[in-house]
N, C-alpha and C positions, 0 to 999 in steps of 0.2 A: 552506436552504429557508425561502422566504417565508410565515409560518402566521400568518392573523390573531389579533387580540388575545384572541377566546374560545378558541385552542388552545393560546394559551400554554401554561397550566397543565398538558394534555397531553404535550408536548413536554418541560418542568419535570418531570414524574413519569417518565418514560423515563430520562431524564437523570439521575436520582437513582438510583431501580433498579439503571440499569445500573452508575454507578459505587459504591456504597453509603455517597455520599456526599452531604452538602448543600453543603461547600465545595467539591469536585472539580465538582459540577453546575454552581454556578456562573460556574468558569472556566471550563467550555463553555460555558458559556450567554450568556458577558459580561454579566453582571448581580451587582446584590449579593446574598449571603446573604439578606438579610432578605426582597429580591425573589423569592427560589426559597421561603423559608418562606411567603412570602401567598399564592405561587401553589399551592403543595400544598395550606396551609387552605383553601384558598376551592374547591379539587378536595375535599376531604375534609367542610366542611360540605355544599356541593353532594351528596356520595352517603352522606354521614350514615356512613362510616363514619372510622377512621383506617387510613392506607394506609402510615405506614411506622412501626416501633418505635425510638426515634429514644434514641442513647445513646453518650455520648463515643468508641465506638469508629465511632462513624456511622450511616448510617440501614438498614433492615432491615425487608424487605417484610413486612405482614401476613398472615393468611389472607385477607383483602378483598383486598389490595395484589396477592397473586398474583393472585389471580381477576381482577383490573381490567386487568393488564399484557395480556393477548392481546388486549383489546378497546380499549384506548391505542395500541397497535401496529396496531391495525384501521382504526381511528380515522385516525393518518397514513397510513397506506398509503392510504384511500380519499381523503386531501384529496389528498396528492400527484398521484395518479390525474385526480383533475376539475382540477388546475392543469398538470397537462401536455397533458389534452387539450384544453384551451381554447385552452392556449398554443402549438397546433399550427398552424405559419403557413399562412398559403394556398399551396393546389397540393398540401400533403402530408395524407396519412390517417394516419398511424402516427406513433409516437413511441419512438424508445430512450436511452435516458443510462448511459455508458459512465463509467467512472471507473478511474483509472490511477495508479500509484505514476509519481513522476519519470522516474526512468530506463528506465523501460517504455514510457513514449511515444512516440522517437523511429525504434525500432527494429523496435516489433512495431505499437502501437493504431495512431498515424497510417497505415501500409499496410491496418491491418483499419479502418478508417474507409473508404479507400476501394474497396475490395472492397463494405463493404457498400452503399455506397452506388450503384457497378457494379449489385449486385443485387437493391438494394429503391429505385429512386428514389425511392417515393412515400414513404421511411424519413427524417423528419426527426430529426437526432439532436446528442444532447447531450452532453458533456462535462464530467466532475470530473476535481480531482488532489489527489491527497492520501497522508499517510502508511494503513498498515493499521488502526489504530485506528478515522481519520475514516472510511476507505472504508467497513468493517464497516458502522460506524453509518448511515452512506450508505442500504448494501444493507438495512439489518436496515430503517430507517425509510421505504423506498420510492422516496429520492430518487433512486439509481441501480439499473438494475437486472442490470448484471452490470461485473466490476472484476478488472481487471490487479493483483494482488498476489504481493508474495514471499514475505510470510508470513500466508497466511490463518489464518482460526478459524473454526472450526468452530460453526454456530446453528442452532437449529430456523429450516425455510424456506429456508436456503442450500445450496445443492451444489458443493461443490469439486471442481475436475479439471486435471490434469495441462496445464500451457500450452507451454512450453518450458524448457530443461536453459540454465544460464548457469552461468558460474563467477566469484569471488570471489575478485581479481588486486590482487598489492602493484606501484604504480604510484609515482612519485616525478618533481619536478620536477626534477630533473638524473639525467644518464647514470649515477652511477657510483652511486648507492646500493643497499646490500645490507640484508639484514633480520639482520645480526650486533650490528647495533649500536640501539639503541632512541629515541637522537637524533633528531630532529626528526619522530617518527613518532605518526600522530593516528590513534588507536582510533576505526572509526567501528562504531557499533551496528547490527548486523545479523542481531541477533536472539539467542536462549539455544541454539541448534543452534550459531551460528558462534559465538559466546561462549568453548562450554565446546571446542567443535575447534581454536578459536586459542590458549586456554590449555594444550591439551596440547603440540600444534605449536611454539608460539613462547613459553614460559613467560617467560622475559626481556624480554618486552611483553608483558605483561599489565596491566602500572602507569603505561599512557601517561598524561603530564601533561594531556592534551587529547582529551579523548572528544566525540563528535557524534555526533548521531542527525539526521543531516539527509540522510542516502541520497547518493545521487550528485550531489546540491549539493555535497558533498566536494571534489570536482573542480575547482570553481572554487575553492574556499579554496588545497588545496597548491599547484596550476599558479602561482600566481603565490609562494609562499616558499620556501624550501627546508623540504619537507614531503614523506613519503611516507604513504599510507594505503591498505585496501583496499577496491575498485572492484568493480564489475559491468565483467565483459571487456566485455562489448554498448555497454554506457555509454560505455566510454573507448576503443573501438576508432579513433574518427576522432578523436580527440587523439592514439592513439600514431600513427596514421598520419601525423597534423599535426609530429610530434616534440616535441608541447608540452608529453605526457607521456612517461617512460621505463618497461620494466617493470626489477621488482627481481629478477634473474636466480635470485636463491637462495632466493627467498621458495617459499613453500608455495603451493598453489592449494586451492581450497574448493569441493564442488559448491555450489551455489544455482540451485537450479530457480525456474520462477514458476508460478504458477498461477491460474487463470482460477474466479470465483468467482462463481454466477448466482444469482438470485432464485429460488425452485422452482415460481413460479407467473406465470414471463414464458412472454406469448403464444406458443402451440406455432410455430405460422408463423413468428414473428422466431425464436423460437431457434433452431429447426433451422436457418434461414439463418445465424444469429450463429454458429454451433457452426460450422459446413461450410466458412464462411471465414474463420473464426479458426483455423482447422485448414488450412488451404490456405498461411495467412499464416506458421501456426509450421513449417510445413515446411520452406518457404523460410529462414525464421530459423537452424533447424536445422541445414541444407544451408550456410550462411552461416559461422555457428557452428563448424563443422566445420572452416573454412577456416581460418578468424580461432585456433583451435585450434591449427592446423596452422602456425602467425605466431608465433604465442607462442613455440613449439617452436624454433623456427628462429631468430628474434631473441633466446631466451635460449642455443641452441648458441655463435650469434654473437660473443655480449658475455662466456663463460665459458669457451669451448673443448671444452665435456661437456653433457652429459647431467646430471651427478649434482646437479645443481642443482634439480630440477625434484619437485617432489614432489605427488601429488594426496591428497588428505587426505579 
């Protein structure tokens, strides 16, 4: 988000807040240290008070610091507000920005993009991507106002709900690999739910050499080494279909739902339209899901001779 040079310091005090840090702010912020320290002074002379208690474990809102934060939050939400509606091109009246984890794109937002656009043409709309962290702050700061994630959190202002049911599939760049053996297999981060289910599951990987937290960008890492990891089935459906990936017949399966995570104060009119066909969109998904379900089953009978291979965790 584009914020001129007087909201810096707005944006700088968020940034800090939320992570209770003045070096963590500045890695979001790509600035130096000393640049997030002038910009909170020069907030903190401005309102005569000090807004964070600042001490080797990091920074630590005041009693001003809290009271200031819903009205810094007020603050971008209303710039963001007048910079999208300016930025509303001719022909359209309305404005929404969608934001989506990677692997959520291809299979669910792109279709609810064009539904909505079916049913609001005068709906000019916009697009993020990003990991749950970015999206959150997304939502929390105005910039988008509702977002495809897998692992939401929960904020004042946000409403969570149920998007669609996916699963969490060991995938590998050759036919024959199994989950017995821990060789060339890349832990990918998929949160403290799938963390502590794949350490009961598969305790003998737990210690992979190589962990990433890069979502289903994974997929293009193993397809090309001898690597297995595990995938969003949605994600890798038109690679196992391609044969570019294989699944691991003895491996475990993981629920991993997504969920649809809205602003609580997007205009009634868009959302009830946003809701009615993103609900139309994950049915379909669903219905789809079901099939691709039904794949799994049948290409691990295939490759193993049994059933007992298959385990949903």
């Amino acid at each position: 988000m584009d914020i001129p040079d007087g909201h810096h310091p707005i944006r700088t005090f968020i940034e800090v807040a939320n992570t209770g840090s003045f070096v963590a702010a500045c890695d979001r912020l790509f600035v130096t240290q000393s640049a997030v320290s002038l910009r909170i002074q020069r907030l903190e002379d401005s309102l005569g008070h000090p807004l964070f208690t600042r001490s080797k474990a990091g920074a630590i809102l005041t009693p001003a610091g809290e009271q200031f934060e819903k009205y810094a939050l007020s603050l971008l939400k209303i710039w963001e507000e007048a910079h999208q509606q300016i930025a509303i091109p001719e022909g359209y009246s309305r404005t929404l920005t969608i934001g989506a984890q990677y692997s959520l794109w291809p299979r669910l937002g792109f279709q609810w993009l064009d539904k909505l656009q079916a049913a609001m043409p005068e709906l000019s709309i916009r697009t993020e991507l990003g990991m749950p962290d970015r999206l959150t702050r997304f939502l929390i700061e105005g910039v988008v106002q509702a977002a495809l994630i897998y692992t939401p959190q929960l904020r004042p202002g946000l409403l969570v709900e149920h998007a669609l049911d996916d699963e969490l599939v060991m995938v590998a760049s050759y036919p024959e690999a199994t989950a017995d053996c821990a060789d060339d297999y890349v832990f990918v981060d998929w949160g403290a739910e799938f963390t502590h289910a794949h350490a009961v599951a598969l305790p003998h990987m737990t210690n992979s050499g190589l962990t990433m937290s890069l979502g289903a960008l994974t997929a293009d890492y193993i397809m090309y080494r001898r690597a297995k990891a595990y995938l969003p089935a949605r994600a890798v459906k038109r690679r196992l279909d391609a044969g570019s990936l294989h699944i691991v017949s003895n491996a475990p399966r993981f629920p991993y739902p997504a969920w649809i995570v809205w602003r609580e104060d997007l205009d009634d009119d868009i959302a009830a339209i946003a809701q009615r066909t993103l609900a139309e969109v994950s049915q379909g998904a669903e219905n789809e899901q079901h099939s691709f379900t039904d794949l799994l089953s049948s290409m691990t009978l295939r490759e193993t001779g049994s059933m007992d291979g298959i385990t949903n965790v």
